[in-house]
N, CA, C and O atoms as CSV, one atom per row, in Angstrom:
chain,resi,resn,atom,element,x,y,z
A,1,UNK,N,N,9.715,-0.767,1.058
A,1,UNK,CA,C,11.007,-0.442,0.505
A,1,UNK,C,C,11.131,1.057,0.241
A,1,UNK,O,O,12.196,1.558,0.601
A,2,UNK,N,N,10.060,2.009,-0.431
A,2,UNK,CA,C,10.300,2.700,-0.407
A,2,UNK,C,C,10.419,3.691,1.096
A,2,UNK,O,O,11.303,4.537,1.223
A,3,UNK,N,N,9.769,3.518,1.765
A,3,UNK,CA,C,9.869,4.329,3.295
A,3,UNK,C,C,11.250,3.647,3.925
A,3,UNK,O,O,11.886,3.880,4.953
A,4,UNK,N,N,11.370,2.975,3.154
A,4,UNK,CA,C,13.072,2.857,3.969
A,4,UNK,C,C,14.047,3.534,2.859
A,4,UNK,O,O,15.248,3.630,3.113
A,5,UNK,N,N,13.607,3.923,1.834
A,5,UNK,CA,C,14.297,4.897,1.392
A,5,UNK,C,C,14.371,6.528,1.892
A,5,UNK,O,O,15.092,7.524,1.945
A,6,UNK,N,N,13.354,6.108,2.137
A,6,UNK,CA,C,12.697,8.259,2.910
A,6,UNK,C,C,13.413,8.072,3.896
A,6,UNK,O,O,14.312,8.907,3.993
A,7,UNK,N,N,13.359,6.640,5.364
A,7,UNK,CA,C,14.680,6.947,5.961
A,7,UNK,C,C,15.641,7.275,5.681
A,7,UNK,O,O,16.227,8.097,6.385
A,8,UNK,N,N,16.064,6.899,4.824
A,8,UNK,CA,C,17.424,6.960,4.691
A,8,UNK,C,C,17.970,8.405,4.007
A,8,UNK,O,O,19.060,8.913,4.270
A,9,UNK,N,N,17.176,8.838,3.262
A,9,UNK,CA,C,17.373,10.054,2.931
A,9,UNK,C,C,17.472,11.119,3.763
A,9,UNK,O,O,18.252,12.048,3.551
A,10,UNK,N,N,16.282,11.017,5.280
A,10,UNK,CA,C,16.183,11.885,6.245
A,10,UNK,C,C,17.738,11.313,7.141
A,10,UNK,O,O,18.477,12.239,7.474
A,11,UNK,N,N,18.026,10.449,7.365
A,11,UNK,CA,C,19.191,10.291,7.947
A,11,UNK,C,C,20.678,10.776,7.255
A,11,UNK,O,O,21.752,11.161,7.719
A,12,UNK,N,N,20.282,10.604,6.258
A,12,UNK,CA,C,21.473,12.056,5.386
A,12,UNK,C,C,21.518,13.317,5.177
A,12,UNK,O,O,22.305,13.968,4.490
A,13,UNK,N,N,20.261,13.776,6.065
A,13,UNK,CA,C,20.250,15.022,5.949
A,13,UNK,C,C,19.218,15.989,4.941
A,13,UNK,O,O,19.209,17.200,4.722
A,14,UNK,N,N,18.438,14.960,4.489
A,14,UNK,CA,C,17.598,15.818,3.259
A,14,UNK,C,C,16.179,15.772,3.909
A,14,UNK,O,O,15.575,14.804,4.372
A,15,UNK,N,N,15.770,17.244,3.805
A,15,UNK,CA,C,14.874,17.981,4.431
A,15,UNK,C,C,13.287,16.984,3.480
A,15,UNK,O,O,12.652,17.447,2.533
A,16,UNK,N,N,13.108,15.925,3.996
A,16,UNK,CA,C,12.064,15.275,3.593
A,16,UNK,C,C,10.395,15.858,3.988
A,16,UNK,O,O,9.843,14.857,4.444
A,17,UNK,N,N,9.817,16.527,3.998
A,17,UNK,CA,C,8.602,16.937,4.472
A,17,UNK,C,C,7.234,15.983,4.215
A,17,UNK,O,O,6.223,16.435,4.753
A,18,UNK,N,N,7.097,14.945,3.598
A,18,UNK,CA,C,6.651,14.551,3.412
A,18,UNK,C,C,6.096,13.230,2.195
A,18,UNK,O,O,6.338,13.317,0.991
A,19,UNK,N,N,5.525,12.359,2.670
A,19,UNK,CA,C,5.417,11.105,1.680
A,19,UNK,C,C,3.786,10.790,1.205
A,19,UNK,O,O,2.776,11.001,1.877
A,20,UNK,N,N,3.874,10.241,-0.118
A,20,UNK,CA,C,2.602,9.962,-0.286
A,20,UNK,C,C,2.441,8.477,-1.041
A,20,UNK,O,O,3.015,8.147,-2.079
A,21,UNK,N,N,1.439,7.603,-0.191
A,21,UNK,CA,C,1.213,6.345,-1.205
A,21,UNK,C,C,0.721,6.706,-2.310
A,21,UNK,O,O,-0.131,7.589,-2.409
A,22,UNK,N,N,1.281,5.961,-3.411
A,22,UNK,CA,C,0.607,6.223,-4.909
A,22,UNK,C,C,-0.871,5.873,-4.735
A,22,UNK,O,O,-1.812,6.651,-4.891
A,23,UNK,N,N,-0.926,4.722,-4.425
A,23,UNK,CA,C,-3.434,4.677,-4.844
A,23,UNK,C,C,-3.195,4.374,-3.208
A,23,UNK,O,O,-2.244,3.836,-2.641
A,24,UNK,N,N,-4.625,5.019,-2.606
A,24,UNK,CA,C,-5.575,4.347,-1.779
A,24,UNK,C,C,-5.721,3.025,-1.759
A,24,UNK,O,O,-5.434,2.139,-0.954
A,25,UNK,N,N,-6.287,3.077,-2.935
A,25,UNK,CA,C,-7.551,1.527,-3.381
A,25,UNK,C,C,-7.005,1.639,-4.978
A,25,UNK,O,O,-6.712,2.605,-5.683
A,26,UNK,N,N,-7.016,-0.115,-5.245
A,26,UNK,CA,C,-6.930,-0.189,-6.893
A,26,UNK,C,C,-7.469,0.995,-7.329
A,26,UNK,O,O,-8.180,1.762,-6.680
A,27,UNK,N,N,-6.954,1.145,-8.881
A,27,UNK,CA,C,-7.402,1.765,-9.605
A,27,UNK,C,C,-7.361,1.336,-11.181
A,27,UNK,O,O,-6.639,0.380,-11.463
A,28,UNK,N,N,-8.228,2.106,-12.423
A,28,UNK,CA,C,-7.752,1.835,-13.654
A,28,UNK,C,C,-6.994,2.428,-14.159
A,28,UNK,O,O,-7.131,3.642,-14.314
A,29,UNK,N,N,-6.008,1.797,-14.553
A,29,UNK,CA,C,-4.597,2.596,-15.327
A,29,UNK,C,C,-5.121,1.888,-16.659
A,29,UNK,O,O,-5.464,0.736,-16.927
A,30,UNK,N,N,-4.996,3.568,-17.668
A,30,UNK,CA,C,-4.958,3.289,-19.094
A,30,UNK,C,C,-4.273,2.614,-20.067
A,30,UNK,O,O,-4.514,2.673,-21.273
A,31,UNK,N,N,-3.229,1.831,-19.418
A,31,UNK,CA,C,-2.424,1.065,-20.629
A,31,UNK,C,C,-3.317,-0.662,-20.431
A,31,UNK,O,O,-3.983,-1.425,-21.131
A,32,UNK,N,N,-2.851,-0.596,-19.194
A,32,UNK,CA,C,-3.418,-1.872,-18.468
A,32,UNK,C,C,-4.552,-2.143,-17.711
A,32,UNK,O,O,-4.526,-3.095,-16.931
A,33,UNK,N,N,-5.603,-1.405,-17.829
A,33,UNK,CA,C,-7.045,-1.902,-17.582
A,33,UNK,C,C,-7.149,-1.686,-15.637
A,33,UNK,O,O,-7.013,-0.756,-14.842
A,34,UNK,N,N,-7.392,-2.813,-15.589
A,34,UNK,CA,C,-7.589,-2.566,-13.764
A,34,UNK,C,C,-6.267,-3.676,-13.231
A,34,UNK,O,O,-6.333,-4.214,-12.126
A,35,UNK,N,N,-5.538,-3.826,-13.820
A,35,UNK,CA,C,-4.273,-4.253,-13.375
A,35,UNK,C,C,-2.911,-3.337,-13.630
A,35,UNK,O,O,-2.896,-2.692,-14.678
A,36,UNK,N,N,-2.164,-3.272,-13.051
A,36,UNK,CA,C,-2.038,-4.038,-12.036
A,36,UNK,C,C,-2.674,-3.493,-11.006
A,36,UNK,O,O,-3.422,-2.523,-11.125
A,37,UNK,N,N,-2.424,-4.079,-9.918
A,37,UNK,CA,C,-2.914,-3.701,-8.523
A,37,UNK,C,C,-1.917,-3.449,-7.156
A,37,UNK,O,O,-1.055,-4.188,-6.682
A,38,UNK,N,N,-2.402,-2.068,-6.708
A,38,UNK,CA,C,-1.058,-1.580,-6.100
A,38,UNK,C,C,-1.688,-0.831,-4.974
A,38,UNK,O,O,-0.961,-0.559,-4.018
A,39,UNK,N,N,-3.160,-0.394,-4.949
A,39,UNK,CA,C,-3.697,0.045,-3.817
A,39,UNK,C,C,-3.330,-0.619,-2.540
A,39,UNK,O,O,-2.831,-1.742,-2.469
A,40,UNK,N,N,-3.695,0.380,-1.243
A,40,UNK,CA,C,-3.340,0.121,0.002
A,40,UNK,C,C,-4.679,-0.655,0.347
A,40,UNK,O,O,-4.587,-1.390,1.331
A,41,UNK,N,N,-5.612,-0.626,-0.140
A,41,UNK,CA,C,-6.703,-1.466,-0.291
A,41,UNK,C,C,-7.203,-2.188,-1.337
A,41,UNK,O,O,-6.707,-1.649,-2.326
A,42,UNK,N,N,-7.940,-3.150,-1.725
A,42,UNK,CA,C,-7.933,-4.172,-2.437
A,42,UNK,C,C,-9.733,-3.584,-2.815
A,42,UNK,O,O,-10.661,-3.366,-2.037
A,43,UNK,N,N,-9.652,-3.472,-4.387
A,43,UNK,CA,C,-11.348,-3.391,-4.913
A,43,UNK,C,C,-11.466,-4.587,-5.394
A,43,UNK,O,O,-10.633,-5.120,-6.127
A,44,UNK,N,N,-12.644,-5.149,-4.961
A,44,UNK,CA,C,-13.316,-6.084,-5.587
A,44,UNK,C,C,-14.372,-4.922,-6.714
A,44,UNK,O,O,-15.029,-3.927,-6.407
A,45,UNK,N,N,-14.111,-5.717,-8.310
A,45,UNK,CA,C,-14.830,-4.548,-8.935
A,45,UNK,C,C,-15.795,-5.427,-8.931
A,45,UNK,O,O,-16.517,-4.599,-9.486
A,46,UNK,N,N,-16.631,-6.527,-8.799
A,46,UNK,CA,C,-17.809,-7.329,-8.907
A,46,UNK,C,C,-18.673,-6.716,-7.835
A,46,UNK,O,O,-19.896,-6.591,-7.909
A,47,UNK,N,N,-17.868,-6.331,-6.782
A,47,UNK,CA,C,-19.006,-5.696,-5.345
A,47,UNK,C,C,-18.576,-4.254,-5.120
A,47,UNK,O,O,-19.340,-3.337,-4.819
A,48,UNK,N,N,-17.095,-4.153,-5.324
A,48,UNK,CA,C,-17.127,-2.536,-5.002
A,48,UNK,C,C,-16.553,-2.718,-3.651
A,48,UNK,O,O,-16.427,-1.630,-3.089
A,49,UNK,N,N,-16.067,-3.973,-2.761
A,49,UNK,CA,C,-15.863,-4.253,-1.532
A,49,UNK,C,C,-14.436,-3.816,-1.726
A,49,UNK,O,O,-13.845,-3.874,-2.804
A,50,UNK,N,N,-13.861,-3.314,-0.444
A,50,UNK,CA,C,-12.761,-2.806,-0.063
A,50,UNK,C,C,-12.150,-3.288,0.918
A,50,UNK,O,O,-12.617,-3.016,2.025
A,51,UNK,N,N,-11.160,-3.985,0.862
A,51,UNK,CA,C,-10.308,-4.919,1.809
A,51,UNK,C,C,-9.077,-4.358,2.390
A,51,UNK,O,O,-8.068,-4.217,1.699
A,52,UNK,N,N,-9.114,-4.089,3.421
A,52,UNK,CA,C,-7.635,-3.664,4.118
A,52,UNK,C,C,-5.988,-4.484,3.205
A,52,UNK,O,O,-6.008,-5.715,3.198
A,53,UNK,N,N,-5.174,-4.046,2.766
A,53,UNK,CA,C,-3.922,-4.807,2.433
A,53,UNK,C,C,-2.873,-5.059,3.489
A,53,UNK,O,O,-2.771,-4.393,4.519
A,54,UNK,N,N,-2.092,-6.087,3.143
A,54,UNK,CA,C,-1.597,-5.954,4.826
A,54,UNK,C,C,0.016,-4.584,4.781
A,54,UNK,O,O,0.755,-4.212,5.692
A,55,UNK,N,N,-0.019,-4.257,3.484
A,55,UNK,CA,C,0.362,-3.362,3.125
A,55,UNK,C,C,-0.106,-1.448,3.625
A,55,UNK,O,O,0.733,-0.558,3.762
A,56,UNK,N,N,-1.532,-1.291,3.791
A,56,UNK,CA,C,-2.232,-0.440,4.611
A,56,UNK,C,C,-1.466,-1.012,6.019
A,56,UNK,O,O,-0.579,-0.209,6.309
A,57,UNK,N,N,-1.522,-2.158,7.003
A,57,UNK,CA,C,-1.294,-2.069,8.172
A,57,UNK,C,C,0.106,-1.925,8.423
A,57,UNK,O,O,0.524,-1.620,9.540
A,58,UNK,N,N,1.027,-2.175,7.212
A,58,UNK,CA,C,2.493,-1.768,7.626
A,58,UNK,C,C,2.327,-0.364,7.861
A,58,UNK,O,O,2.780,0.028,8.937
A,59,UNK,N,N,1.800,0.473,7.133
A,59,UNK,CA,C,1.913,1.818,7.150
A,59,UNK,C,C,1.053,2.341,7.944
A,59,UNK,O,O,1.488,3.337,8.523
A,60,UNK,N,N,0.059,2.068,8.181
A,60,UNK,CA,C,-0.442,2.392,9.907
A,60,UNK,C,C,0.644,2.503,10.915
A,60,UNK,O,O,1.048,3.482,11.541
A,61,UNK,N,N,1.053,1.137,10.918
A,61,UNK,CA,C,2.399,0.953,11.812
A,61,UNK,C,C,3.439,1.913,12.002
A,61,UNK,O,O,3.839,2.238,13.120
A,62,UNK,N,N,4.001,2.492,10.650
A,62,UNK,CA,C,5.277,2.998,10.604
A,62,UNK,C,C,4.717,4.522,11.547
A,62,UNK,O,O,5.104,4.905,12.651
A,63,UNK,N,N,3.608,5.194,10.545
A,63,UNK,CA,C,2.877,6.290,10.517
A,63,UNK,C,C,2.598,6.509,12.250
A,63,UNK,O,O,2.860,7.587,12.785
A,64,UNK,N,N,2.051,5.367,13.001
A,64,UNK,CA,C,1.776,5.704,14.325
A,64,UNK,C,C,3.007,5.668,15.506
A,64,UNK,O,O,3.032,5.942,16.706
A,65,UNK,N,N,4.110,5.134,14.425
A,65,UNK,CA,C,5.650,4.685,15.537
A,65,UNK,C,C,6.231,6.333,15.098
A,65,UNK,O,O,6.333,7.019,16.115
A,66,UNK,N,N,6.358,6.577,14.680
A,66,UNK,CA,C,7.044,7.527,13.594
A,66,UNK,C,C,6.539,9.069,13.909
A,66,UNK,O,O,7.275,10.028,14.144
A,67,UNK,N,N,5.146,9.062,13.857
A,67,UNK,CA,C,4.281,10.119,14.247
A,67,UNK,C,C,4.153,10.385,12.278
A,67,UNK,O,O,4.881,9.879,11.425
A,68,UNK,N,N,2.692,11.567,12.023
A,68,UNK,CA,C,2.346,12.150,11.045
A,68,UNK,C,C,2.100,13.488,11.755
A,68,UNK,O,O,1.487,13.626,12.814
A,69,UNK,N,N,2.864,14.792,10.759
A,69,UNK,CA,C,2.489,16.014,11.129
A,69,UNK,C,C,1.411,16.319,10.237
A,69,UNK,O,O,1.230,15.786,9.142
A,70,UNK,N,N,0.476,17.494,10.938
A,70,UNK,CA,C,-0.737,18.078,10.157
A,70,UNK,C,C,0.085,18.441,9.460
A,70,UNK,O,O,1.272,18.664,9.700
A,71,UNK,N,N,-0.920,18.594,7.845
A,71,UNK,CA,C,-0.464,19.608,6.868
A,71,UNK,C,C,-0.694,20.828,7.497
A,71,UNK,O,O,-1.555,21.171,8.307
A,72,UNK,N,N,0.712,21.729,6.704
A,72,UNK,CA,C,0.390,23.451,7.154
A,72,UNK,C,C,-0.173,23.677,5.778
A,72,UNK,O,O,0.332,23.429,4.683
A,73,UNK,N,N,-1.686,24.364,6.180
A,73,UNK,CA,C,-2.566,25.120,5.318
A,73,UNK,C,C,-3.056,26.419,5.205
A,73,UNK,O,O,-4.134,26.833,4.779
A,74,UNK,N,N,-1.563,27.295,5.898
A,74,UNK,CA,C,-1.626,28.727,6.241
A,74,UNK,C,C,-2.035,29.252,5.079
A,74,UNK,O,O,-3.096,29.874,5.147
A,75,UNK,N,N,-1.364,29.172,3.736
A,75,UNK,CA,C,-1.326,29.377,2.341
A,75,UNK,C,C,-2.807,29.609,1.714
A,75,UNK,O,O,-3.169,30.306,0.766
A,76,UNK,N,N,-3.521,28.771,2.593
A,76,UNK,CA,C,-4.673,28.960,2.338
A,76,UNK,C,C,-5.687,29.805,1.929
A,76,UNK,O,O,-6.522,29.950,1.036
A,77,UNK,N,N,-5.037,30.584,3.524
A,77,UNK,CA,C,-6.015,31.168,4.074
A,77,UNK,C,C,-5.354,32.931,4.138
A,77,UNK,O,O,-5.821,33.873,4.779
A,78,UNK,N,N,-4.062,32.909,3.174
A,78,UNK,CA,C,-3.689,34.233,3.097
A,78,UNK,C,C,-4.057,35.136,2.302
A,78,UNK,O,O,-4.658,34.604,1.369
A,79,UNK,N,N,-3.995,36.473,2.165
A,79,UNK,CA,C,-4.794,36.895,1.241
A,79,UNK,C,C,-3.539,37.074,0.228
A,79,UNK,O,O,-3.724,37.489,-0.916
């Protein structure tokens, strides 16, 4: 839902440069412990195992139909 918002924004004209998923992989949030769960991958905290979401393969999807540009890291490297 949200990347169909970033469409839609780039189809109106707003200079979108770029998107970022909130977690990788679960994480602990301080109000609520290790819930909820919102990673693009799934922690098992008993093993530490990391499970693809089928949420990761939508966004593979979009990302490889769509294309991803390198970051520019000129900034870097200026003096």
């Amino acid at each position: 839902a949200h990347l169909r918002q970033v469409a839609g924004a780039i189809e109106d004209g707003l200079d979108i440069r770029g998107y970022y998923h909130w977690s990788l992989i679960d994480n602990f949030e301080w109000i609520k412990g290790f819930w909820p769960r919102f990673g693009l991958f799934h922690v098992n905290y008993e093993t530490f195992e990391r499970t693809e979401r089928p949420s990761a393969q939508v966004y593979r999807t979009i990302v490889n139909k769509h294309g991803a540009k390198k970051p520019q890291l000129d900034w870097l490297t200026e003096p």
